[in-house]
N, C-alpha and C positions, 0 to 999 in steps of 0.2 A: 571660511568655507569656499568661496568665490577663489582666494588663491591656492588653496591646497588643491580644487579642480585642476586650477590653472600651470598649478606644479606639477600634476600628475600627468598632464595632457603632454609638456613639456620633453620629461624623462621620454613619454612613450614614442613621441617624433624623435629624442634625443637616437634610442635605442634601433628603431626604423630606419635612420641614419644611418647610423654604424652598419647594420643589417645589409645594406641596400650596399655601403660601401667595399664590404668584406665581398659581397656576392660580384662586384663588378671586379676586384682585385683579380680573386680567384678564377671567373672568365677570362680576363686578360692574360691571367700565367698561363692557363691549358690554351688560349688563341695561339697563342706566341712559342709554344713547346712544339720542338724542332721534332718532325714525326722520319722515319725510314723510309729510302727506296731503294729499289733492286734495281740495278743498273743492266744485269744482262737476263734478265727470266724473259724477257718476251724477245730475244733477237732473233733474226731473219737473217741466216746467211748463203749466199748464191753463190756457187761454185761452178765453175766449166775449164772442160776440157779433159782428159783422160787418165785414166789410173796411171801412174807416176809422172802424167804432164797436168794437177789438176791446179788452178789459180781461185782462188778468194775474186772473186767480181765489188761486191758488195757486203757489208753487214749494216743491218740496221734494225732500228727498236720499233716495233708493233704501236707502239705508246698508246695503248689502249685503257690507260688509268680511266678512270672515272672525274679526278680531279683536272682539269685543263692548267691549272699551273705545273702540274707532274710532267701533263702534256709537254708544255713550254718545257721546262727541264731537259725531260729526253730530247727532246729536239735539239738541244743543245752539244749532247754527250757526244764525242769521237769517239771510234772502235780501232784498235789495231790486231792484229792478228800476227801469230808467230808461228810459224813457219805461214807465209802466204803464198808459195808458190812451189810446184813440185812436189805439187802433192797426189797421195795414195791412198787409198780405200785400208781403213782399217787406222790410219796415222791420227797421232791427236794433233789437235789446232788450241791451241790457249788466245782468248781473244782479252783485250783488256780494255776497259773504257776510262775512257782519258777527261777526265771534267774541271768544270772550272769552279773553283773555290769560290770564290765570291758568289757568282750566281746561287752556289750551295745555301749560301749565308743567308743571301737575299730573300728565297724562298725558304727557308727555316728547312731544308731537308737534309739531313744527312744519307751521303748512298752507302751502300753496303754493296756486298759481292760486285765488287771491279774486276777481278775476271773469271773464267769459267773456260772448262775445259770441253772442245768439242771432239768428236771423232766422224774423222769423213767417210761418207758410207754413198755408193749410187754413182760410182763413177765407172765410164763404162770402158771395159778391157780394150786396147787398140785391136785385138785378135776379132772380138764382137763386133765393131766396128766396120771393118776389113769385110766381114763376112756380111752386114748388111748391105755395105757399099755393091759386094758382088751378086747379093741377089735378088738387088734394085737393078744391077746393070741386065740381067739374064731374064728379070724379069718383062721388060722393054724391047728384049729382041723377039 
């Protein structure tokens, strides 16, 4: 009587066991599963100077993840941009982001959309230009 307790008690830690081990497997695969990021949905690109003199200043990423490791990531990423200079209102820009594989590795992420296609818009005519200069100047006399 006393061992057939003692057997049953056995199996049910035996099974508890197992339970408990399956449960901490399965957490560690879904820890460890490499989850996606967008390398260009949140960029900031700054442009100056004039419709068919307009130049790329800057691009950079918003890195406004939630995650601070994503953080780190983007912080990491290069941008280049194609055509960067002489540029026009209405022209596409393809920007591409340049990263580094291991870090990828590191933080389990794989990126997606490396580049994306911009169109530059808000660059102001030399002719508009000309004509503010002149009614700054006229304005002062």
């Amino acid at each position: 009587m006393v061992a057939e307790k003692l057997r049953k008690k056995l199996i049910y830690f035996c099974w508890l066991l197992l339970f408990m081990l399956i449960l901490f497997f399965v957490g560690a695969i879904l820890y460890r599963k490499t989850s996606q990021i967008n390398l260009t949905a949140d960029l900031v690109i700054e442009i100056q100077g004039t419709d068919g003199y307009g130049e790329i200043v800057s691009i950079s990423n918003q890195q406004n993840q939630a995650d601070p490791i994503r953080n780190i990531y983007l912080s990491q990423i290069e941008y280049e941009a194609f055509p960067d200079s002489s540029l026009k209102n209405g022209q596409s820009v393809v920007v591409e982001a340049i990263d580094d594989m291991e870090l990828s590795r590191k933080y389990q992420l794989y990126p997606v959309e490396r580049k994306r296609t911009f169109i530059i818009d808000g660059l102001n005519d030399q002719d508009q230009i000309i004509q503010i200069v002149l009614s700054e100047s006229s304005d002062k006399e």
